[in-house]
Structure formats: C-alpha cells, structure tokens
C-alpha positions as a Markdown table, in Angstrom:
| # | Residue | x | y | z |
|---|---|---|---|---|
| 1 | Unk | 33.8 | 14.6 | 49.3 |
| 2 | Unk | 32.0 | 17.7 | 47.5 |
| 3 | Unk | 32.4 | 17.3 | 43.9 |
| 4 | Unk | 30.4 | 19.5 | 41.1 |
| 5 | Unk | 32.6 | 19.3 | 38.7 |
| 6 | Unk | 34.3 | 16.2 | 37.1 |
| 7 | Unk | 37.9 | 16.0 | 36.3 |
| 8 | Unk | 37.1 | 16.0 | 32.7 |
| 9 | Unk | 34.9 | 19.4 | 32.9 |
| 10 | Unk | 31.5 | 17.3 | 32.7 |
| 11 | Unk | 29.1 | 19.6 | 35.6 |
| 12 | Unk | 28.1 | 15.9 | 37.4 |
| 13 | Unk | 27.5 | 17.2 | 41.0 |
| 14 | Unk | 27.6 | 14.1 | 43.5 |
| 15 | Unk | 25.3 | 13.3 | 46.4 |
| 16 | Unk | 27.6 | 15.1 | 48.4 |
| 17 | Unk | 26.8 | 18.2 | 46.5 |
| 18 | Unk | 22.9 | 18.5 | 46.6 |
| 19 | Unk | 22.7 | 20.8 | 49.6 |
| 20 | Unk | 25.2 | 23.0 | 48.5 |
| 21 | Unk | 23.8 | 23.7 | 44.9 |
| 22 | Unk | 21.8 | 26.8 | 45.5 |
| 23 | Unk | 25.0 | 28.6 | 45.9 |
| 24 | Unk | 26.5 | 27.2 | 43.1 |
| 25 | Unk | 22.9 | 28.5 | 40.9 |
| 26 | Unk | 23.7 | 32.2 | 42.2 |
| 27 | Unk | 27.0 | 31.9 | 39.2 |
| 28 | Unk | 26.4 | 32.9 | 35.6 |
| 29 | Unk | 28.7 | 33.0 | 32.8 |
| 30 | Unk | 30.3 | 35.8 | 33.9 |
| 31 | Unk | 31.2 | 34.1 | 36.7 |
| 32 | Unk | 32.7 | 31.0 | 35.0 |
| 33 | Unk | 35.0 | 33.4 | 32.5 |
| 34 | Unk | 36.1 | 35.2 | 35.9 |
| 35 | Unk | 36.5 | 32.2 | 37.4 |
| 36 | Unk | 38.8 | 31.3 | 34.6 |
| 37 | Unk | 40.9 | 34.4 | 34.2 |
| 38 | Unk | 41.9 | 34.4 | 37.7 |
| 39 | Unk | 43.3 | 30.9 | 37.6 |
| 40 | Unk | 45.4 | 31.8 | 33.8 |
| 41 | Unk | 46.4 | 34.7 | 34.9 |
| 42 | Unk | 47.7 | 33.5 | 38.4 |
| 43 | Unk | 49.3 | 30.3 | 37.3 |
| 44 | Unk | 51.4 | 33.1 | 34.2 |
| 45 | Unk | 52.2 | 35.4 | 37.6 |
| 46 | Unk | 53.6 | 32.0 | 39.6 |
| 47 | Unk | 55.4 | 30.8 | 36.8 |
| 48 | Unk | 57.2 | 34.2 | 36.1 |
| 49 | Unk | 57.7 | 34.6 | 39.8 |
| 50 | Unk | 59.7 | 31.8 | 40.2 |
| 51 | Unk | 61.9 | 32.6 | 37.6 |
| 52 | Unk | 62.1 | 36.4 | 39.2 |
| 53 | Unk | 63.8 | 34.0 | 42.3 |
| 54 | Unk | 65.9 | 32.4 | 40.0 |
| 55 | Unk | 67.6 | 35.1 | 38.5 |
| 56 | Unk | 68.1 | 36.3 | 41.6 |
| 57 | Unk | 65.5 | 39.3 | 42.2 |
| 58 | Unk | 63.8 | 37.2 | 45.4 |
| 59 | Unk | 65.4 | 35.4 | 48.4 |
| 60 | Unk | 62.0 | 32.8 | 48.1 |
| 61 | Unk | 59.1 | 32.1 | 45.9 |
| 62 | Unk | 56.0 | 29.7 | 47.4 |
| 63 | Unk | 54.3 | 28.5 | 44.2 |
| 64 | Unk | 50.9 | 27.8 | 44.2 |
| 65 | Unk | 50.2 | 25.9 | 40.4 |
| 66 | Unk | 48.0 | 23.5 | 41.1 |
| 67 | Unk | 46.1 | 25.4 | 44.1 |
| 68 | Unk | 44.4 | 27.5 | 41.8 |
| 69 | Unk | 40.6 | 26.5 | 42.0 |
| 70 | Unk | 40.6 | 26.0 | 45.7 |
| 71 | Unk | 41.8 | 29.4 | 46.4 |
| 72 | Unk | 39.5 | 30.8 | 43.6 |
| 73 | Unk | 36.7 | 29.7 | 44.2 |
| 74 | Unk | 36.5 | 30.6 | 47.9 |
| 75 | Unk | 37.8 | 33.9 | 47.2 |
| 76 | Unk | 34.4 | 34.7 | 45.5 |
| 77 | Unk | 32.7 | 33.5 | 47.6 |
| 78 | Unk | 33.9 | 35.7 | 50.5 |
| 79 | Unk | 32.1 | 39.5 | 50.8 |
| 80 | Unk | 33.3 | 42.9 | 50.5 |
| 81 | Unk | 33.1 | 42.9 | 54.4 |
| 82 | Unk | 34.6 | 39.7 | 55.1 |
| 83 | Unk | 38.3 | 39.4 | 56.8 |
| 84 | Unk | 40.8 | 37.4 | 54.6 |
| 85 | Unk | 44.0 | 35.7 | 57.0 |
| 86 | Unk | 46.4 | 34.5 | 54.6 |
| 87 | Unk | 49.3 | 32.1 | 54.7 |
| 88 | Unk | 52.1 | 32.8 | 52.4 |
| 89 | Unk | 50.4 | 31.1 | 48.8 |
| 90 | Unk | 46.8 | 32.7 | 48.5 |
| 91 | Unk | 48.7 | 34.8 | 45.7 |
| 92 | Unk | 45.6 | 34.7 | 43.7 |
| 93 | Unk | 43.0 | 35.0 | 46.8 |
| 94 | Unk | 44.9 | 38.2 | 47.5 |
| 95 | Unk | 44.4 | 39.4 | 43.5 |
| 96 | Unk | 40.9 | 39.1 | 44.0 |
| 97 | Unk | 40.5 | 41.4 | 47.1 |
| 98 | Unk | 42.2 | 44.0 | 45.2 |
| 99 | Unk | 45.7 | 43.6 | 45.9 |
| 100 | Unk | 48.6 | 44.5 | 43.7 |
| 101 | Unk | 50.7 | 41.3 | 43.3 |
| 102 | Unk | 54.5 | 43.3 | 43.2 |
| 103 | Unk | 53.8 | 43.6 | 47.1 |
| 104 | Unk | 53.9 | 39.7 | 47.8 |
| 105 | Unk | 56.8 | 40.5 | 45.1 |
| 106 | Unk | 58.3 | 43.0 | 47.9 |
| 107 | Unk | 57.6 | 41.3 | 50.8 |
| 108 | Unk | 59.9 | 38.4 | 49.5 |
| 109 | Unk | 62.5 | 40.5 | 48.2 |
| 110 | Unk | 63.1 | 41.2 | 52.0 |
| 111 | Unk | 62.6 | 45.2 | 51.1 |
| 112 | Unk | 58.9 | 45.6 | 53.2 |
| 113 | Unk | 58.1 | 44.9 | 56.9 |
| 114 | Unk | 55.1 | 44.5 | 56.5 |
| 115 | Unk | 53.4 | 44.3 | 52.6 |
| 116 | Unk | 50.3 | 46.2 | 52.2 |
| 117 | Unk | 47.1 | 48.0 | 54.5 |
| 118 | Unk | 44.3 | 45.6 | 54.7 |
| 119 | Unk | 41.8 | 48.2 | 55.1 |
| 120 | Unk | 43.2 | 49.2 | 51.5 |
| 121 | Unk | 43.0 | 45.6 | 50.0 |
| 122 | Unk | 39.4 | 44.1 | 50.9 |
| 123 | Unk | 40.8 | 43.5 | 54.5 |
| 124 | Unk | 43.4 | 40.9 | 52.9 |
| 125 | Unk | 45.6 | 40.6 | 55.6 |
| 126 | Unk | 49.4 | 40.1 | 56.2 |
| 127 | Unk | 51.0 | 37.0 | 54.9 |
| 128 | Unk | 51.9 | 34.8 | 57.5 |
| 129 | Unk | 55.5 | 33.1 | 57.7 |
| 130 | Unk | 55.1 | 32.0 | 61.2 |
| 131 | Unk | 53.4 | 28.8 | 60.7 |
| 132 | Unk | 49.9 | 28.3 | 61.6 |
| 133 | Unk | 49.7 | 31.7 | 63.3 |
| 134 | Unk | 47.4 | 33.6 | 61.0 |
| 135 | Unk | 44.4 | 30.5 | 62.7 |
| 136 | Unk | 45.2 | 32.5 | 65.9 |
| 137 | Unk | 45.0 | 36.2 | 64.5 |
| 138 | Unk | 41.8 | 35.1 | 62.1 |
| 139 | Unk | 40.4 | 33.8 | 65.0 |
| 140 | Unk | 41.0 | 36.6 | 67.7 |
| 141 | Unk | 39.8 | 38.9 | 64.9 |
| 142 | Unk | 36.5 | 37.0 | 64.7 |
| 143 | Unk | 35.9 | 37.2 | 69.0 |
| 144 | Unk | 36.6 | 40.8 | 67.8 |
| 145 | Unk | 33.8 | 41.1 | 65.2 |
| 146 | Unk | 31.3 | 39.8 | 68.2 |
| 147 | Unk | 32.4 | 42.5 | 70.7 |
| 148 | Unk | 31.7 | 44.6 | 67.9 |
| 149 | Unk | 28.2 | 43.5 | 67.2 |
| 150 | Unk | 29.5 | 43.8 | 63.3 |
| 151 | Unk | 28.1 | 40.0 | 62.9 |
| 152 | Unk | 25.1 | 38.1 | 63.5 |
| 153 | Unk | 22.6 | 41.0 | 63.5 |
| 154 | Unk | 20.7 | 39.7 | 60.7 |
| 155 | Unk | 21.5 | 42.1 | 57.9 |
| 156 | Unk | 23.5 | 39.6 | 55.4 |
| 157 | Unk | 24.8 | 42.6 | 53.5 |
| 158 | Unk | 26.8 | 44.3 | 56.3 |
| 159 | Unk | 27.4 | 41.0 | 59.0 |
| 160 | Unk | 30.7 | 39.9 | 58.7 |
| 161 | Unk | 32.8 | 36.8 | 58.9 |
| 162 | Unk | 36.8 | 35.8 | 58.7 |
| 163 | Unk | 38.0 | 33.4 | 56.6 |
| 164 | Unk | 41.8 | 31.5 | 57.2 |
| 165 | Unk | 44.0 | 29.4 | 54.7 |
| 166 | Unk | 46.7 | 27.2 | 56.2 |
| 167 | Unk | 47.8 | 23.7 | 54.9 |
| 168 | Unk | 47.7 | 20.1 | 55.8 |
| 169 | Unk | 51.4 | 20.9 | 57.4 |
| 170 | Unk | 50.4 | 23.1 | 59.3 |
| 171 | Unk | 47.2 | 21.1 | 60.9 |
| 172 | Unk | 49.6 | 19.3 | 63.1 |
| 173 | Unk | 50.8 | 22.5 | 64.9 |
| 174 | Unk | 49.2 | 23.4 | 68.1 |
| 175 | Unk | 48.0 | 26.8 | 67.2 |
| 176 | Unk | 45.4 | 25.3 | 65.0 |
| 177 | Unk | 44.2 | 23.3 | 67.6 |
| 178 | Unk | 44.1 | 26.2 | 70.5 |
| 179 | Unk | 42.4 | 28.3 | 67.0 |
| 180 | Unk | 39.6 | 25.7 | 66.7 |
| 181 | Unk | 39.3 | 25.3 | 70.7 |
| 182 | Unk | 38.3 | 28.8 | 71.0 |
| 183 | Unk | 36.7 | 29.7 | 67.6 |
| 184 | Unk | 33.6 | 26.3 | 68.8 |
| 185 | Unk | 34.0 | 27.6 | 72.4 |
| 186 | Unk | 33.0 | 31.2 | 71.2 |
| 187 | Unk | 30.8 | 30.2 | 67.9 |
| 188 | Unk | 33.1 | 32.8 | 65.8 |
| 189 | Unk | 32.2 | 33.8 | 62.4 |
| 190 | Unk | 34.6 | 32.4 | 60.8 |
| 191 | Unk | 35.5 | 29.5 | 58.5 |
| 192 | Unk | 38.9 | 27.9 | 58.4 |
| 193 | Unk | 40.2 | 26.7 | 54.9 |
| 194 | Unk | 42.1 | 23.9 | 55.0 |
| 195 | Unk | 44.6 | 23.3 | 51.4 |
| 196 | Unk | 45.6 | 19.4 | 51.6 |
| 197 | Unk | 48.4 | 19.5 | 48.9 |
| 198 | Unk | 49.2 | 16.0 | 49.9 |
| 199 | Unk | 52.8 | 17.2 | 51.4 |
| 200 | Unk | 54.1 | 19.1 | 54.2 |
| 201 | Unk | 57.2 | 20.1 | 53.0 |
| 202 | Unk | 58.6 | 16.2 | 52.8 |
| 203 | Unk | 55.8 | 14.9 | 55.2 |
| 204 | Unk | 53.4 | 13.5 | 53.5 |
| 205 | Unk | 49.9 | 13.9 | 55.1 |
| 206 | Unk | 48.8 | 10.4 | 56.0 |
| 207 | Unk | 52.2 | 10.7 | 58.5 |
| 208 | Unk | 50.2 | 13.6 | 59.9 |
| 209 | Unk | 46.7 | 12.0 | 60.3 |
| 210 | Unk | 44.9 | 8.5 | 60.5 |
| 211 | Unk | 42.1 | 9.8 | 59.2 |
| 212 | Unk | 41.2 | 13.0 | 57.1 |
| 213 | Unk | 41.6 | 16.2 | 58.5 |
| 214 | Unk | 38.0 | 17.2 | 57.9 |
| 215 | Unk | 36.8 | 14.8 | 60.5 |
| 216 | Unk | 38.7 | 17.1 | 63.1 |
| 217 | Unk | 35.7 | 19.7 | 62.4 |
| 218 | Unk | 33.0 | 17.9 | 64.2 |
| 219 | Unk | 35.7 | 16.5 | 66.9 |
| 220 | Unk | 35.7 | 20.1 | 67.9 |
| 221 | Unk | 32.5 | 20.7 | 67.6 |
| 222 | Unk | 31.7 | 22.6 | 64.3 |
| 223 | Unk | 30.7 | 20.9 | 60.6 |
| 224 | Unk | 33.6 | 19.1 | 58.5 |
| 225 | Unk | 33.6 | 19.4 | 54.7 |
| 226 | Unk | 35.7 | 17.4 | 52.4 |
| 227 | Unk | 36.0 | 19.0 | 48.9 |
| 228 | Unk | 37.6 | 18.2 | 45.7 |
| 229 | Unk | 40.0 | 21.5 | 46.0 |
| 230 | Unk | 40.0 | 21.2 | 42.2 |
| 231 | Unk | 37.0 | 21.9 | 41.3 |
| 232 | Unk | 36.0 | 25.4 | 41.4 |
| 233 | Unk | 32.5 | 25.2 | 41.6 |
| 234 | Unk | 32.9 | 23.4 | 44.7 |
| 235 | Unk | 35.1 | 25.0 | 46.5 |
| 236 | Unk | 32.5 | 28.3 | 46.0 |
| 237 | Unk | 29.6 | 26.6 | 46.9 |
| 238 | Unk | 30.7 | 25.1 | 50.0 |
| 239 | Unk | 32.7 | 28.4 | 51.3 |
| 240 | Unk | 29.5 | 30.6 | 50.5 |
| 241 | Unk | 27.3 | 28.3 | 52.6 |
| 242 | Unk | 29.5 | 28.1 | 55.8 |
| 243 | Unk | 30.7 | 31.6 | 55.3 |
| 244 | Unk | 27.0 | 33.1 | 55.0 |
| 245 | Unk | 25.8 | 30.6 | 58.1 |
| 246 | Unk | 29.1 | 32.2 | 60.2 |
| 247 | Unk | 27.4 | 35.5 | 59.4 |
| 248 | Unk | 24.4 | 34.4 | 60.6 |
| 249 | Unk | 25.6 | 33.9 | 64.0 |
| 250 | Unk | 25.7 | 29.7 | 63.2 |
| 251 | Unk | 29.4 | 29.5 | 64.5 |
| 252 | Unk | 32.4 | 28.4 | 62.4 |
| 253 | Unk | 33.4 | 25.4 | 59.7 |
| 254 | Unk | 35.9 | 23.5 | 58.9 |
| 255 | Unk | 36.3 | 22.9 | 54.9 |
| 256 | Unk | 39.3 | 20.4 | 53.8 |
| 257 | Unk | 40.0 | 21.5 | 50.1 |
| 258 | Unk | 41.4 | 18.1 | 48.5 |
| 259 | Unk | 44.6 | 19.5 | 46.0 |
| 260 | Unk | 48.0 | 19.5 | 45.2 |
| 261 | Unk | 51.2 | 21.1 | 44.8 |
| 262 | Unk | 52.8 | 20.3 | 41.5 |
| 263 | Unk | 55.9 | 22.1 | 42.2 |
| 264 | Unk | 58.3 | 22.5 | 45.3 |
| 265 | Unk | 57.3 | 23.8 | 48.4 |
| 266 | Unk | 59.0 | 27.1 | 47.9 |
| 267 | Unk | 61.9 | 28.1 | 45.9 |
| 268 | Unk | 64.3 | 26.6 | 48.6 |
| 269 | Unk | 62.9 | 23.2 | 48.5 |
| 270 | Unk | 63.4 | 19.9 | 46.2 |
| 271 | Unk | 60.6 | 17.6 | 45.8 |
| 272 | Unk | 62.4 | 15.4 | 44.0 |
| 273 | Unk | 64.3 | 13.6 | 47.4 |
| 274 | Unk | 61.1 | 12.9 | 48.8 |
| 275 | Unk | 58.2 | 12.6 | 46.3 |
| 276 | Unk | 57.5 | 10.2 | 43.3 |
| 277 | Unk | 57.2 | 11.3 | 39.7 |
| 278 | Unk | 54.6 | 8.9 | 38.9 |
| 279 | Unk | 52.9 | 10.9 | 42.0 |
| 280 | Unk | 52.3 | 13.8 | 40.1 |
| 281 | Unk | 52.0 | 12.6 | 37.0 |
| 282 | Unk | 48.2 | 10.7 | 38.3 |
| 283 | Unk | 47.2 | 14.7 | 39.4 |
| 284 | Unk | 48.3 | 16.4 | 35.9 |
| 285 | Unk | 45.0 | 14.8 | 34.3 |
| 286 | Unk | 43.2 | 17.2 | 37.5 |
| 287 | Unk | 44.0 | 20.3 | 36.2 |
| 288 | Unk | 42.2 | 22.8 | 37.8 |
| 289 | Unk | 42.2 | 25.5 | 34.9 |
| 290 | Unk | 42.3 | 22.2 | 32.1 |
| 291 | Unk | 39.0 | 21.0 | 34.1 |
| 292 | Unk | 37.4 | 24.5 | 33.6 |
| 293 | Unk | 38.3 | 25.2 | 30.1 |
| 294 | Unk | 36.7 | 22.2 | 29.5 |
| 295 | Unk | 33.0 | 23.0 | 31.1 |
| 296 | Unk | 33.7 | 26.1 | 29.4 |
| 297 | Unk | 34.2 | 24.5 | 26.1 |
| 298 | Unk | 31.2 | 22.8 | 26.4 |
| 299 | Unk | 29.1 | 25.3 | 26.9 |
| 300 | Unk | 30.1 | 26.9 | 23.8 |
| 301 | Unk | 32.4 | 29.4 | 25.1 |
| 302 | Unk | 34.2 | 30.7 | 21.8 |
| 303 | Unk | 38.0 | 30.2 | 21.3 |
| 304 | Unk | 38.9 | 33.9 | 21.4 |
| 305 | Unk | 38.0 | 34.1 | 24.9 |
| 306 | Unk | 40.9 | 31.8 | 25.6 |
| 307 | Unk | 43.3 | 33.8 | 23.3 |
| 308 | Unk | 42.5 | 36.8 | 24.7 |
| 309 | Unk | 43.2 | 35.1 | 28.5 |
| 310 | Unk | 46.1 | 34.1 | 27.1 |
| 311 | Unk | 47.2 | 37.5 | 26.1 |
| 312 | Unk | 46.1 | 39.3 | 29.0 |
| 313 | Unk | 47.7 | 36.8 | 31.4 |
| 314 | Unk | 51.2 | 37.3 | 29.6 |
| 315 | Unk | 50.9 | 41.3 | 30.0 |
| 316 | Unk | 49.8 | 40.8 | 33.5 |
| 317 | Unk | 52.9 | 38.7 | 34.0 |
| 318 | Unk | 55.1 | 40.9 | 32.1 |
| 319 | Unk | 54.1 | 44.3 | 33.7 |
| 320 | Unk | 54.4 | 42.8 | 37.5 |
| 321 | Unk | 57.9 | 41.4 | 36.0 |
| 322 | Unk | 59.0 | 45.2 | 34.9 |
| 323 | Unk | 57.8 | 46.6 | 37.9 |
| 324 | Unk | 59.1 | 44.6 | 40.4 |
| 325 | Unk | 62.8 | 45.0 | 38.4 |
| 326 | Unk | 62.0 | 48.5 | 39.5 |
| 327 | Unk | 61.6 | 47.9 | 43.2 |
| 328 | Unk | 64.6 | 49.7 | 45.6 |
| 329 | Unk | 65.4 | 48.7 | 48.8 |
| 330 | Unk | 64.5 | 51.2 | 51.4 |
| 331 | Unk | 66.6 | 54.0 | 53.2 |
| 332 | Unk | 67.3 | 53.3 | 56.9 |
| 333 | Unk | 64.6 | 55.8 | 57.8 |
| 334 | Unk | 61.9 | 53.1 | 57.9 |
| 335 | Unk | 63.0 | 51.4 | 60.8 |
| 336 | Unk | 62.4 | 54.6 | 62.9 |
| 337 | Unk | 59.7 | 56.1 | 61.1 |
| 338 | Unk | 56.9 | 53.7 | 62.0 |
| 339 | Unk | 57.7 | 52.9 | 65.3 |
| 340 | Unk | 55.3 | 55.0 | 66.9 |
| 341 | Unk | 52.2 | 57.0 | 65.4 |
| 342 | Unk | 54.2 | 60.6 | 66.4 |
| 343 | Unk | 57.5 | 61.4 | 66.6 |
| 344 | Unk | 59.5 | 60.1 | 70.0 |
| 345 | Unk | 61.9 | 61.4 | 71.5 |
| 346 | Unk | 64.2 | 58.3 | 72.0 |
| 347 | Unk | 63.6 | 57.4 | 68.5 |
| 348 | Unk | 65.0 | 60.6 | 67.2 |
| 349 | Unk | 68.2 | 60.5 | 69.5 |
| 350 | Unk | 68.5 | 56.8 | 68.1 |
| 351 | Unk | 68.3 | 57.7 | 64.1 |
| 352 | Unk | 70.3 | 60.7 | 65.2 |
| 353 | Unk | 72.9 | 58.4 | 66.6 |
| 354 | Unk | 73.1 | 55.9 | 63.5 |
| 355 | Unk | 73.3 | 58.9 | 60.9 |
| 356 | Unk | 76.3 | 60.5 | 62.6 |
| 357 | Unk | 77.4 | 56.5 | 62.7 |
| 358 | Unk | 77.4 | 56.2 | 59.1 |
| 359 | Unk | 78.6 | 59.7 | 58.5 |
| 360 | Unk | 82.1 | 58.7 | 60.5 |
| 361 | Unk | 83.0 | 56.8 | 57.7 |
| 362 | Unk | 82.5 | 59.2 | 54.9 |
| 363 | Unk | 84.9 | 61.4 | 56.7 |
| 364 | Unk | 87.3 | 59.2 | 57.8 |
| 365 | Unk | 86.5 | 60.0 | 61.9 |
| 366 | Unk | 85.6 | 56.6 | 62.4 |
C-alpha cells in the first residue's frame, strides 16, 4: 500500500511510495493549505447537508466524512481537460472542478433531472444513482477520446484522460467488470478510482473479495495500486502518475484508495444493525483532515490559517444552507421543454393536453 503520509502527520513515504514521489515534489505550500481547505470545508457542507435531510429539505443525503483525502487528492491531480464520472459522494471532487454544491443539493431534493452541464463544471459529469454505471459511461467516453485523437498525441497539456469513482460495493457488479474488459481491451485513457470504505451498504468487503480489489487490476491486464485513501499526498501522487501515463497513450489503472465511511451509507441507512462501534472507533485516530493539520502544524503553518478555515468553512456551509432553503420545485413545463433541441409537434399537442387537464379543475368542467 502507498503511504506518504503517516497517520500521525509525520511525511514518512514507504517503499511503496519511491516511484511515485516526483509527483508528490510538483506540491508547494499552497498546495497543502488547498489541500486542507477543501477537506474543512467539505466535511462543514456534509455535516450541514445531513441535517438539511433531516429537517426535511432532502429525500436522501450520501455522506462522505471520512472520504475526504481520497477524493481530494485525486481531484488535483486530474487536468482542466480531463473527464470526471462521478458516483453519488465525490461532493468535494465535484467542488473542485468548479461546481456549485446547491446542485447535488437539487438533484436530491428530487427538483432537477439532471444537475448541472459538464461542459460548464470542468467536465464533472452527472451523478450516478444506477450502481456501477458511470464505469460504463467513463469508459465509453474514453474509446470516445481515441476516435477523437484528443489523447495520446504527445502534447501533455491538451491530451486527455477520464477518471471514475465507484466503491468497493459496487466492484462486485458486472458493469465494472464488462468497464475493465473493454477499457485493457482498448488501452483507454482512463483510470478507475476505487473508494474501499470497508462496507457496502451492510456487506462488508471481505464478503465481496478473497483478496484485495487492487489485485483485479493486473488480472485484467492493467497496473493495480493499493493506497492509503487517507492520506492525501498519496492519493495525488498515485492518480497524477496513472492519469498522466493514460494521456500518454499507456492504457488505464486501477487505484484501490484504502478509507472509510464513518457515518451511514446515506440518510436512509443505519450502520448501527450491522457494524461495530469499536470498528470505527480504530479509524477516528486516521483522520484524514486531523492527519493533515498535523503535517501542516509541523511545518509551521501559523494558527490563524486554521481559524480562518474554520470561518470560511461555516459561511460556505451557511450560504449553501440559505440558498438551497430557497430552491422551488419546477413548473410542469420542464418535462416538455427539453425533450427535443426544437419545438415538436407531438410534444406541443401533449403539454397542450395536460394544461387544459389541469385547467378542468379550476373551473369545475372536470
């Protein structure tokens, strides 16, 4: 397992580690604080997010505290260029490609269809609620990106790549498999990030695999990485390598982030019927953001910074919280009006038909 970073913020790279470090060197301080703001700032959004379902204002929330390094570390390390496919908890991966957070807010409010553009959100694409189907779509995308010569021509700063999240659940369904058939039978740029929280809903992983899910890289036929998903440092290296070698035209990887999911599955889910408390006690002292702060700390990082994350984290949280209070739930004229690029006949004569439905009511023909 990839480790740069030791649980208790001391940089101690592993053996593991030593071919990957020349990514890691391209990071300066501004980096690190980034690094760190991302991760506050997300967990504050989760937090309040949650209690947005709570009261009421979602149908679901999918927490992601504890996920936080894994998904912000690769994040960084993806390009302006690159294609991000989603699950439905790379909250924070989807912050860093520019999106505005109250649309994940929308989408699971049940008042969207769809969320966002990606072409408008550094090609962040849909969240995927269909399990494992995003592998398929990142993949298809990436045969795609060959047809379209817009990889491997040997220009780093315009070839592109995909990158897809999905869980150690969802390894067991057969459209990852069929994804990782054709992405080594093709060579796609791509690299497929794989978030082992330790459970798949109540499953835990080792009833999904004998043996880790890294080694199913090289059985088909592309590089395995384990990494610990809680260290950031790692999980930048590592995804910068693979994703610059899938740019290259060197075909796709498999990276197996090593976390964990503190908190239920989603909003609708109660970890408490299936998972030990002494379980997640042992991961508190792996603290993704705790492990930072403290390689931060010793570096000399002065303690305003963490104030003023703090601070900034809260008003983030508080100004996505007022906002999405504000959020309306569409007229009916969205289900017609993106249907087709131009105006259709038969879709006129059927809004025509439910407006003259509604309007029986009103005046009592009905």
């Amino acid at each position: 397992m990839v480790q740069m970073l030791a649980a208790d913020g001391t940089f101690a790279p592993n053996e593991a580690a030593e071919e990957y470090l020349p990514y890691f060197e391209r990071l300066g301080d501004g980096d690190f604080r980034q690094f760190y703001r991302d991760m506050v700032v997300v967990r504050r959004f989760d937090k309040d997010a949650a209690n947005l379902q709570r009261q009421g204002q979602l149908a679901l929330w999918v927490p992601s505290h504890g996920q936080e390094a894994a998904q912000v570390g690769s994040a960084h390390a993806a390009r302006p260029q690159d294609h991000i496919f989603p699950s439905y908890r790379e909250h924070v991966v989807g912050l860093v490609r520019g999106l505005d957070v109250v649309d994940i807010l929308r989408v699971l409010k049940g008042v969207t269809m769809g969320g966002w553009d990606p072409a408008e959100v550094g090609n962040f694409h849909l969240y995927s609620f269909v399990l494992a189907s995003q592998t398929l779509h990142a993949t298809g995308y990436a045969m795609g990106m060959q047809f379209d010569g817009t990889t491997a021509t040997g220009n780093p700063e315009t070839d592109e790549a995909v990158m897809v999240y999905y869980g150690d659940g969802a390894s067991s369904q057969g459209d990852v498999n069929e994804a990782l058939v054709f992405a080594s039978s093709y060579q796609t740029p791509q690299v497929f990030f794989l978030q082992n929280n330790g459970w798949a809903i109540s499953v835990p992983v080792e009833r999904q695999s004998r043996v880790p899910l890294a080694l199913r890289g090289p059985g088909f036929g592309m590089p395995g990485i384990q990494i610990d998903g809680n260290d950031v440092f790692a999980s930048y290296a590592v995804t910068a390598k693979h994703l610059d070698d899938a740019r290259a035209g060197h075909g796709p990887a498999l990276i197996e982030a090593m976390t964990y999911r503190i908190g239920a599955h989603t909003t609708a889910d109660d970890p408490t019927k299936y998972r030990r408390d002494a379980e997640t006690e042992a991961w508190l002292p792996r603290d993704p953001i705790v492990r930072l702060r403290a390689f931060l700390e010793g570096r000399g990082t002065e303690h305003g910074f963490f104030d003023e994350v703090d601070v900034e984290a809260a008003d983030f949280s508080a100004d996505v919280r007022r906002r999405t209070l504000e959020v309306t739930a569409p007229g009916d004229e969205v289900i017609f009006d993106n249907v087709y690029a131009e105006p259709h006949p038969l879709i006129t004569e059927q809004k025509a038909w439910l407006e003259a439905f509604e309007a029986s009511f009103e005046d009592g023909t009905a």
